[in-house]
N, C-alpha and C positions, 0 to 999 in steps of 0.2 A: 207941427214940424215933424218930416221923417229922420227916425235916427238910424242909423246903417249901420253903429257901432255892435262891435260884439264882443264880447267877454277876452280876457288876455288867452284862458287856454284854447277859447279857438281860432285865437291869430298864430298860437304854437301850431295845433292842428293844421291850419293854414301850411303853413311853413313847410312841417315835415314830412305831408302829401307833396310839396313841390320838392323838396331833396329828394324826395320817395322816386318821384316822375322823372327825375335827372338823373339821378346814379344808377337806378335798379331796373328802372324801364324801358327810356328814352336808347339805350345800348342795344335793345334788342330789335329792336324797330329793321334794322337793315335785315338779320334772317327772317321773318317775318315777311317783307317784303318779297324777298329771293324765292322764299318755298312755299307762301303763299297756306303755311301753318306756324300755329306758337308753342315752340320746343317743347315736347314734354318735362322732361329735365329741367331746363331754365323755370320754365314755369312755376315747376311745383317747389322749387327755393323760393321764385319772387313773391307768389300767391303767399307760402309761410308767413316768410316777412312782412307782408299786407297784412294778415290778417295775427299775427301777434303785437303788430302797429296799433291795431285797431281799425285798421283803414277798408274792413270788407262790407260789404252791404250797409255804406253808411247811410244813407236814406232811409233806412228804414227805422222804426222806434226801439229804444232801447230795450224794451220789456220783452223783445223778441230775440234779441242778438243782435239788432242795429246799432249805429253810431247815435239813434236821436239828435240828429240833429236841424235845427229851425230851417227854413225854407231860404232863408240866407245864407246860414252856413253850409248849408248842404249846395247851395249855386255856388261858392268862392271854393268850396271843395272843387267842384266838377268845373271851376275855369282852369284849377290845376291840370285836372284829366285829360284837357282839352290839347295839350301840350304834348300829347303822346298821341299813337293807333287807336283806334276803334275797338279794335281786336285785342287786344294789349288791357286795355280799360276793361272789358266784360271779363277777360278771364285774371286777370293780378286784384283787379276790385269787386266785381259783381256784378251781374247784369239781374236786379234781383227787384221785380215789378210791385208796386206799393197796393195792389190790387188783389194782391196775396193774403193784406189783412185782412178779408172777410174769408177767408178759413174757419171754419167751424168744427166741432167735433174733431171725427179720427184727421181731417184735414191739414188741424196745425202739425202734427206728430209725422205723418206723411209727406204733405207738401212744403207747410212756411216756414218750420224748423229747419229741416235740412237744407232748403235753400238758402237761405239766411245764411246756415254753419261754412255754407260752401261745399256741400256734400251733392249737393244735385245740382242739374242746370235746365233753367225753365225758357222755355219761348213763346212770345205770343203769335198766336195763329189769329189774325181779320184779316188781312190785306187775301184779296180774290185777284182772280183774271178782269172780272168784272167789278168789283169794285175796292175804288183806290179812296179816293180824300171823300167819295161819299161810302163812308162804310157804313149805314144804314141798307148799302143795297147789295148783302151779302147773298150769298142763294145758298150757302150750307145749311142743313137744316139737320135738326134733333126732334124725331119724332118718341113722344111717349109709347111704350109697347109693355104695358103690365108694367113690373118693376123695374125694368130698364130704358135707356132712350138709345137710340140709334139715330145713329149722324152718316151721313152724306154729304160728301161738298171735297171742292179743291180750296187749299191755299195756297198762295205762292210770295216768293219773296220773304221767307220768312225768316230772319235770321235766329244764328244757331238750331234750326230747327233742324238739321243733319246731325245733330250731335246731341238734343235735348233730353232730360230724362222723360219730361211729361211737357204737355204745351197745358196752354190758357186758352181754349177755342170759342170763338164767338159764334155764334149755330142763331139759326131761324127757331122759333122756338112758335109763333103765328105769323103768319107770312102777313094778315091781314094790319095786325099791329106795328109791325117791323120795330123802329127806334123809341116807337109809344109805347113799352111790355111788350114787346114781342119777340127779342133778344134777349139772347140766356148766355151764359159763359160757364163753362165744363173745365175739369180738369181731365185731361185725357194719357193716360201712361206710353210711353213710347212703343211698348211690346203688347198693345190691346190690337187684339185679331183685328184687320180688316184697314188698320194704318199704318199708314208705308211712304215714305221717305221717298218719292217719285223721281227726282233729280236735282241735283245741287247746280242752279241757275247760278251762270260766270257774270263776275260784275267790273264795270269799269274800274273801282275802285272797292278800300275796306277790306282790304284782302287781310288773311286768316281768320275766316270763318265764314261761315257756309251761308249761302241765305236760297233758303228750301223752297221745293215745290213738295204740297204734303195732300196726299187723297186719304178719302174715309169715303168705304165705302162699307156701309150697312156694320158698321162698329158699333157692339153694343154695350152699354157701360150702364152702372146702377146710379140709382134715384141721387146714392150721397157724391157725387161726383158733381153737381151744382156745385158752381162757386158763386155764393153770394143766393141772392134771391131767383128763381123761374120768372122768365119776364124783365130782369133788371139790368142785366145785364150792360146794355147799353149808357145807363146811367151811371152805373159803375166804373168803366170805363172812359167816361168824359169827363167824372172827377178824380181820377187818378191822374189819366192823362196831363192834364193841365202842369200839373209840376213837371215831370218827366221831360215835356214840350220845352220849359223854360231850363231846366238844369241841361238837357240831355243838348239841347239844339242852340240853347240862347247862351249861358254862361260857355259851354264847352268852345264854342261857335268865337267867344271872347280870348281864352285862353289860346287856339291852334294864333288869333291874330296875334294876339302877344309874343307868340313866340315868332313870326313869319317877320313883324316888326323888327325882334329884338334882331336877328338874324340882316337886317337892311339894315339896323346902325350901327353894326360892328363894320361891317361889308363897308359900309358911305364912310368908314372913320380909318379904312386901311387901303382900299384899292385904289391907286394911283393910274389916271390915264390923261394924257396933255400937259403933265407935270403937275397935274396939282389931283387932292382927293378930290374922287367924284362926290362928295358931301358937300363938298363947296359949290357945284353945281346946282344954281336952282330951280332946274326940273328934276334934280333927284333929293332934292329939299320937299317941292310939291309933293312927291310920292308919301316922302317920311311923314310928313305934316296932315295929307290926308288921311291916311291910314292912324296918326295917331288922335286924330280929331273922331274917326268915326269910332275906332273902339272904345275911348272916352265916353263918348253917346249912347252906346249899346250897352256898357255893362253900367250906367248910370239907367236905362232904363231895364234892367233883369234886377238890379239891385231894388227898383222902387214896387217893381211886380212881385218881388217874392217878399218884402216888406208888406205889402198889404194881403198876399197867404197869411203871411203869419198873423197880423191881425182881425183874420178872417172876412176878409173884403171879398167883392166880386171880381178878378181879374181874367176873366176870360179876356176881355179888347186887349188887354195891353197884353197877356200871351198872345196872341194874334200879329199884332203890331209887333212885337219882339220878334214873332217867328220869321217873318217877312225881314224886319231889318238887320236882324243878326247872318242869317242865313245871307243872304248879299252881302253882306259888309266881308262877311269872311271870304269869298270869293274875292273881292276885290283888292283884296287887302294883303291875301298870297298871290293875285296874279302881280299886284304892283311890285312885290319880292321878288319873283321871278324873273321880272323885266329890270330891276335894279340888279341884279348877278350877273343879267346876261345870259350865257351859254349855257353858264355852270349852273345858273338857276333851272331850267331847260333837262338836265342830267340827272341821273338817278345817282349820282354821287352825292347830291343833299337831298333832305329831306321836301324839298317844298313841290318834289314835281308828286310826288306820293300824296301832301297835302292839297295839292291843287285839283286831282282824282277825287281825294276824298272828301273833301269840301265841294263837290258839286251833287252830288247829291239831297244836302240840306236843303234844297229849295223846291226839294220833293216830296221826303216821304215826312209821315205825320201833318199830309197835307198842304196840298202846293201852295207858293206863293201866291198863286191865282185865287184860290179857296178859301186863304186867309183875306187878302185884301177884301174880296167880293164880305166876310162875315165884318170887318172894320168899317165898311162906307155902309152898309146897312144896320149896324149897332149905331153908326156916326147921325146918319140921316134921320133914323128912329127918335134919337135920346140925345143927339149931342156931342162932341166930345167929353167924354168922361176922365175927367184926372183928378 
């Protein structure tokens, strides 16, 4: 039997990251919007506040400055998150990559401390021109030259990377090996000769903060700047991933519906047209009832995926299968809001025309829905359904 129960203090926890997301952040969301940055000012009161809560880098292990917390509470955290910006979440909470633990040496003092503390801001650099959900088919390359390696290659789409202190760069390391050892991962400082911030690519949505186009050209950086093993990279990377995939896409993905929900049963319980509440109508019944049928399904399967992390199961399918269904559901789920409002829905006077921007994206990066289904019917066909 799975038990999904968790301790009293992190149903507290629970709790006062959602007062956290309704008093101190959800308020900021319209400038943000407008200026398409997040206040210095506001900021650095509500980031304070975050992190004297506890509430910064909580993903990551205690023994570092994280919250430690299990792969469950760290989802029911981030269906909180999910209830605010994109932009709003990296910088009040942390945008702070679990890929950091294999820091060694001068590393942790450099890199995973001060990120953790909230003193630096890291981004990850793989996504190319050329490649997107197959990131095995990067062409940046780190070639060895004596004691240093020098990189070459463009990234793009990178978020925070206009603003980051150092990236996380995934580089060809043997072109012949690629995802077999042949992938390294660098830590590379923002002010190392020869990398340069190309242009802050405009996006439909996720506004405040930047999502980079970054060249390297003939950068050259020392031997301790590996992060993790020569060669590993790529493995390193697909198990960190996996959490990230389910907290960042599958829980958050739970939370923005919850709120789009809550928002259509206030709306169905006050707005009068024909003389009676439109909740009394039952194609605005249909809408309430599907939306709350699917979010039910979705965060009952994030709940059962990051239950069997922590047991140390294999979940890669059911990440997969989560990433596909979450990622649609929440689509669906803020356009049905939006068509419940109406006009108002439609206006940048609520939040859901923002949410419906930003939720389409989901069904892209970290690997399209396409990419996923195709890895589910071929794990399916191989092996079976797995549950």
């Amino acid at each position: 039997m799975i038990d999904f129960s968790v301790p009293e203090e992190t149903r507290l926890l629970v709790d006062t990251v959602r007062r956290f997301v309704e008093t101190e952040v959800q308020p900021l969301e319209d400038v943000v919007e407008q200026t398409a940055t997040v206040p210095a000012d506001a900021l650095a009161v509500t980031k304070d506040k975050a992190q004297k809560l506890g509430l910064y880098a909580m993903n990551m292990p205690a023994d570092v400055g994280g919250g430690g917390l299990s792969c469950v509470e760290h989802c029911l955290v981030e269906e909180e998150f999910g209830k605010t910006s994109d932009a709003l979440i990296r910088r009040v909470f942390g945008q702070v990559y679990p890929m950091l633990m294999a820091c060694k040496g001068d590393q942790v003092e450099r890199y995973l401390l001060p990120t953790v503390k909230g003193d630096k801001i890291c981004a990850m650099a793989i996504t190319e021109p050329g490649a997107g959900s197959d990131a095995a088919s990067i062409s940046t390359t780190a070639r060895l030259d004596g004691d240093v390696w020098v990189l070459n290659g463009t990234k793009h789409f990178i978020s925070d990377g206009d603003i980051a202190d150092y990236v996380i760069l995934m580089a060809l390391t043997d072109k012949d090996k690629r995802a077999r050892g042949g992938i390294t991962l660098f830590l590379v400082d923002r002010d190392t000769p020869g990398f340069k911030v190309a242009r802050t690519q405009p996006m439909m949505g996720h506004r405040g903060y930047g999502h980079a186009e970054l060249s390297f050209e003939n950068c050259r950086i020392p031997k301790a700047t590996v992060l993790g093993e020569v060669g590993g990279g790529f493995k390193l990377i697909m198990q960190s991933v996996l959490q990230i995939r389910l907290a960042h896409i599958g829980a958050r993905a739970v939370g923005m519906a919850q709120r789009a929900l809550e928002m259509m049963r206030r709306h169905a319980g006050e707005r009068r047209q024909f003389g009676q509440l439109i909740g009394d109508f039952q194609m605005v019944q249909k809408l309430i009832a599907d939306s709350a049928t699917e979010i039910f399904g979705v965060k009952m399967m994030v709940m059962n995926a990051a239950w069997d992390i922590d047991q140390g199961k294999d979940a890669r399918d059911k990440v997969s299968m989560i990433k596909v269904a979450a990622s649609e559901m929440q689509g669906r789920v803020v356009d049905r809001a939006i068509q419940v409002f109406g006009g108002m829905g439609f206006s940048k006077d609520l939040p859901l025309e923002r949410m419906y921007r930003d939720a389409r994206v989901t069904r892209i990066y970290d690997g399209t829905s396409e990419i996923h289904r195709m890895l589910v019917a071929r794990s399916t066909i191989k092996n079976g359904l797995q549950l």
